[in-house]
C-alpha positions, -999 to 999 in steps of 0.1 A, spaced: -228 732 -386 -201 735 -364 -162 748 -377 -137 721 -393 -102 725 -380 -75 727 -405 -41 721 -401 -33 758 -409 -57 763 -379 -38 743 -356 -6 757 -369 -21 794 -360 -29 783 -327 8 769 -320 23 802 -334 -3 822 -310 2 800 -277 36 789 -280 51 821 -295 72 801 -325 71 817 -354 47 803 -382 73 783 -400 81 761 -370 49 756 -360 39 746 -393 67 720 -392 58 706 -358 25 704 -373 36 686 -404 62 660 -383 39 652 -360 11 642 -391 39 623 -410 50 606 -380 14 590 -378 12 581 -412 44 563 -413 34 546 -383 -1 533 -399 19 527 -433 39 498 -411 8 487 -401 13 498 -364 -13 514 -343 -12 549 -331 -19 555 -298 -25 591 -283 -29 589 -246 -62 609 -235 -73 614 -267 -79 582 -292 -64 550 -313 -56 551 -355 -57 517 -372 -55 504 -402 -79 476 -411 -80 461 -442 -116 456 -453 -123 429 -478 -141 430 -511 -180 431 -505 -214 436 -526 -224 471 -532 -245 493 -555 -237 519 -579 -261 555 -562 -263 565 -594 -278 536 -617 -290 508 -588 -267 488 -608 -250 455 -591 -213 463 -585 -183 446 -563 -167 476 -543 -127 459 -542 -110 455 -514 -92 483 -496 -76 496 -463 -92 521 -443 -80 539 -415 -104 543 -380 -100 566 -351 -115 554 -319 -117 581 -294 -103 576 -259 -121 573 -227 -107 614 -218 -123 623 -251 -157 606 -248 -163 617 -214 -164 655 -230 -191 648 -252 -224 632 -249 -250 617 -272 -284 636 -267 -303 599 -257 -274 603 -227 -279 640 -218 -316 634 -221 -310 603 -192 -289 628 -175 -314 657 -171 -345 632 -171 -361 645 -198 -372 633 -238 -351 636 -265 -376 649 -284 -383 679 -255 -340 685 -264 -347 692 -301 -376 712 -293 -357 733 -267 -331 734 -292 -352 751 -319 -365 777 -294 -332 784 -271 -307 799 -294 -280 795 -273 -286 758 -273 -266 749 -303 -248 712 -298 -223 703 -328 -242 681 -351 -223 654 -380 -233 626 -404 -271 619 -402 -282 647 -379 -265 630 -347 -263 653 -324 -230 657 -298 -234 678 -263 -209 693 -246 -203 705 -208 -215 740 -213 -248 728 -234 -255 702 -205 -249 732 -180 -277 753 -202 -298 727 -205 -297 722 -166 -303 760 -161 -329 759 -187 -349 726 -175 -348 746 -144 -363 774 -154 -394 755 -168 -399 728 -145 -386 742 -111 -394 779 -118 -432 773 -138 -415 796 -164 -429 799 -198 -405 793 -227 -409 827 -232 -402 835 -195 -374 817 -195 -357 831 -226 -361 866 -214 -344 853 -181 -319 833 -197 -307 866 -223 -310 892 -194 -282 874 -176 -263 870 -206 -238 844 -218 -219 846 -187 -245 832 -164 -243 796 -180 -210 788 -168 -218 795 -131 -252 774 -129 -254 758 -100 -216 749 -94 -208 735 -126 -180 717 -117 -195 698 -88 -227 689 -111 -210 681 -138 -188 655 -116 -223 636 -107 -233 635 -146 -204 621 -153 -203 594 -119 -241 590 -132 -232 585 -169 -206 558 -157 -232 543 -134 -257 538 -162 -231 522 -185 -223 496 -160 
């Protein structure tokens, strides 16, 4: 399971980049989070250039059932707040049906790689959904490689792949330029 961010994290990270002390990161921190409530509490929309859209929709009473007992019950009426990620923020993560379109391969052959290659670890939320980024597409490149270009075994390939270390799966291939065509790809495929 990948790490959940905290606002004490983020806080750290200000005081370590930035060089403020704790106190006025923490209050950047805290401004910043209270500005955005406010915002949704007047019913305005938050926009965060490059990164995503808060909103707060109000959701109206529906039919629903109790987990515990099956029993009938009327979940009320509410407001909810969503978070759609912006276009700059989707285009760093990909599902694993698009990185298995990407790298021509099944998604079942991903999850199988994924139990055997260590180093293949994408972050994974609700339902087992599973969320690729660059340097997992870059690996899975080097690794579909490997097996299919290569005739390595799995085996052979994970002997190669941990005696050039960590380090190696950055520079695969130029990973700039290849990732580039994913992405022109990826954009062609949604067309």
């Amino acid at each position: 399971m990948s790490k959940t961010v905290t606002k004490a994290d983020i806080v750290d990270h200000l005081h370590s980049t930035l060089g403020l002390n704790k106190s006025e990161a923490k209050e950047i921190v805290e401004s910043f989070f209270d500005e955005i409530t406010e915002s949704l509490l007047k019913n305005e929309e938050v926009k965060l250039s490059g990164f995503g859209n808060f909103e707060l929709i109000k959701k109206k009473a529906r039919p629903g059932r109790n987990p515990k007992t099956g029993e009938a019950v009327t979940v009320s009426a509410r407001k909810v707040v969503t978070f759609r990620a912006g276009q700059k923020l989707r285009n760093k993560v990909f599902s694993i049906g698009e990185v298995a379109e990407l790298c021509e391969l099944k998604t079942h052959t991903l999850r199988f790689w994924e139990k055997e290659f260590k180093n293949l670890n994408p972050i994974t939320r609700k339902g087992n959904r599973r969320y690729y980024q660059r340097q997992d597409i870059l690996l899975v490149m080097k690794i579909r490689s490997l097996l299919y270009k290569q005739g390595l075994t799995v085996s052979g390939a994970k002997m190669n792949l941990e005696s050039k270390g960590k380090d190696n799966s950055e520079t695969v291939l130029g990973s700039e330029e290849i990732l580039k065509d994913l992405e022109e790809i990826l954009q062609d495929l949604k067309k």
